[in-house]
matplotlib code that plots the C-alpha trace (Angstrom):
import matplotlib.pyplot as plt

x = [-17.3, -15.9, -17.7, -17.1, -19.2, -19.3, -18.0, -20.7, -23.6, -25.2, -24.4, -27.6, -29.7, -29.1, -29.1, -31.5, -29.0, -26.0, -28.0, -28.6, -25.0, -24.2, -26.0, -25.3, -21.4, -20.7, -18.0, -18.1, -15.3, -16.0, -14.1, -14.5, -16.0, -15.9, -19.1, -22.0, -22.7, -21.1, -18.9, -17.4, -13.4, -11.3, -9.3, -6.0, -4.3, -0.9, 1.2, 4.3, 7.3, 9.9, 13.0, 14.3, 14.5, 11.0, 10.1, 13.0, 11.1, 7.7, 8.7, 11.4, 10.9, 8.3, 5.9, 6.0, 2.4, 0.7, 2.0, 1.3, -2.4, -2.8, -1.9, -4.0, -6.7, -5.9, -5.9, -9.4, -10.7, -9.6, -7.5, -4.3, -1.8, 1.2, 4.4, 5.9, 9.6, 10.9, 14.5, 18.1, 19.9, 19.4, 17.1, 14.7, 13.2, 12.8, 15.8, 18.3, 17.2, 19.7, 22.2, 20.6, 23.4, 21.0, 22.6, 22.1, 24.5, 27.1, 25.3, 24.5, 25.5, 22.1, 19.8, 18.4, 20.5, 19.3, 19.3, 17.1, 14.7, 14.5, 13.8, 11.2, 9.5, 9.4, 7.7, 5.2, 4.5, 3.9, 1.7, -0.2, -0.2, 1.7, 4.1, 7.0, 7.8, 10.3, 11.5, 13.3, 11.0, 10.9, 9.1, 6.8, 3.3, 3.5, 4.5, 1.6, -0.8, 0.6, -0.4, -3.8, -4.2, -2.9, -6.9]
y = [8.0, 5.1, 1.5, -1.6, -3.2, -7.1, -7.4, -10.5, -7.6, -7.4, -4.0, -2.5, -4.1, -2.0, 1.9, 3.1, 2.4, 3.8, 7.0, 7.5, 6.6, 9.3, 12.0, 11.7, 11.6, 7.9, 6.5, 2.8, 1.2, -2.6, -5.7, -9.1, -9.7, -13.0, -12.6, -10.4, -7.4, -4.4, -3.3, -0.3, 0.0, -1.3, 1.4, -0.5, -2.5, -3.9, -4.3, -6.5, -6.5, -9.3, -7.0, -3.7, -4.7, -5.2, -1.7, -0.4, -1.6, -0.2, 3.3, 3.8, 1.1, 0.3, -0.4, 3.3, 4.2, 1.6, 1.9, 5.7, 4.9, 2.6, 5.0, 7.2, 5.1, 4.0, 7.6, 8.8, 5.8, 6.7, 3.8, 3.6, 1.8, 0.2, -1.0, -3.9, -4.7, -7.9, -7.6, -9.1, -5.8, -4.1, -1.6, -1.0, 2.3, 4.5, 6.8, 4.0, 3.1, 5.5, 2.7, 0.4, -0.7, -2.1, -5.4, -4.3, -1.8, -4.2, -4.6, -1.1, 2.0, 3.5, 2.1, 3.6, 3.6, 4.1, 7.7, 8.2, 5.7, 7.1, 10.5, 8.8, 7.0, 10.1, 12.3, 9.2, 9.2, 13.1, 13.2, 10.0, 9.0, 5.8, 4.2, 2.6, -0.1, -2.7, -6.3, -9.5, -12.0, -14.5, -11.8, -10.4, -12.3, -11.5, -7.8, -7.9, -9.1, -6.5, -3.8, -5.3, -5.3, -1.6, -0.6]
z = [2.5, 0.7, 0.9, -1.3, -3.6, -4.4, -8.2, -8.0, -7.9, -11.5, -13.1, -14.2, -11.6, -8.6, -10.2, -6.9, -4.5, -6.9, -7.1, -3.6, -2.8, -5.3, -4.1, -0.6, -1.5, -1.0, -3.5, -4.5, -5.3, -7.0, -5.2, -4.5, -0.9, 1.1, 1.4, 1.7, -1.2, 0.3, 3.3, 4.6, 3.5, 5.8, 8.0, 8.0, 5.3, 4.9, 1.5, 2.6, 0.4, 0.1, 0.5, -0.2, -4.0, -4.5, -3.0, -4.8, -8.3, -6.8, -5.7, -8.7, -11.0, -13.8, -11.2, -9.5, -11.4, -10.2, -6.9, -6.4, -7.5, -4.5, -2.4, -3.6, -3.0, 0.3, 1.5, -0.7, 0.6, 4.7, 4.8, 6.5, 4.2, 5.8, 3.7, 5.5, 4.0, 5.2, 4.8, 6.2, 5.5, 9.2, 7.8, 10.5, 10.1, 7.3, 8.6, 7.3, 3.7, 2.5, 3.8, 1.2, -1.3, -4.3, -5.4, -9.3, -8.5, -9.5, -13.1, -13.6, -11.8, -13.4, -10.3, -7.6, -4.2, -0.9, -0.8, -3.8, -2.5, 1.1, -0.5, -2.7, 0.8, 2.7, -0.2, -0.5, 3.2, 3.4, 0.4, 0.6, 4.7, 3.5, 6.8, 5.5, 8.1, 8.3, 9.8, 9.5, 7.4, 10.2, 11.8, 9.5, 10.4, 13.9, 12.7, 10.5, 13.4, 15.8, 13.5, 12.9, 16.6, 16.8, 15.5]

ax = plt.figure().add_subplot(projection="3d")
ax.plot(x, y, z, "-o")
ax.set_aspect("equal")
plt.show()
């Protein structure tokens, strides 16, 4: 089991509950809470992207370390981890990206195109549990409260 610890919590000053978390194989992982000292990890959380360049940049672009280690985290931690890319290029399921034309293209025939990125998604989604989801971004926060409500 995974729960969160308040970063406000004084290091040093609460070893007796670390120890028992430890040794009955709870993992802490140190954020900043609203409120309160510790909570469980939530089991649903949702990463929205501005458009198909941005995940493009996270999945294959400098970003792709840091990216991978959040999903790594979400899914050691239990948590479902939803991708929501807002776009205005018709992509509405993962089965399409490799329709994606990256705009850079026109710069540099060196970027990634859709069919490397959908690749990339669908390797991330069977190793990690990540959903890749998609809509326009008009409709994105009532997406976003539709999957909330989903669990």
């Amino acid at each position: 089991m995974v729960i969160i610890e308040d970063t406000r919590q004084q290091s040093g000053k609460h070893d007796i509950k670390h120890n028992w978390f430890m040794t009955h194989d709870i993992s802490l992982i140190r954020s900043k809470l609203p409120f309160g000292d510790y909570a469980p990890v939530p089991k649903i959380s949702i990463d929205t992207k501005r458009n198909m360049d941005e995940i493009a940049g996270n999945i294959c672009g400098a970003e792709h370390k840091r990216f991978i280690n959040e999903c790594k985290a979400a899914k050691a931690a239990g948590c479902q981890l939803i991708i929501l890319i807002e776009n205005e290029d018709g992509i509405s399921d993962i089965s399409q990206v490799h329709t994606w034309i990256n705009p850079r293209s026109v710069y540099s025939d060196k970027c990634v195109q859709g069919a490397r990125l959908q690749k990339a998604m669908e390797t991330i989604q069977e190793r990690y549990g990540v959903s890749f989801q998609f809509c326009n971004p008009e409709e994105s926060a009532q997406r976003i409260m539709e999957l909330l409500n989903e669990q």
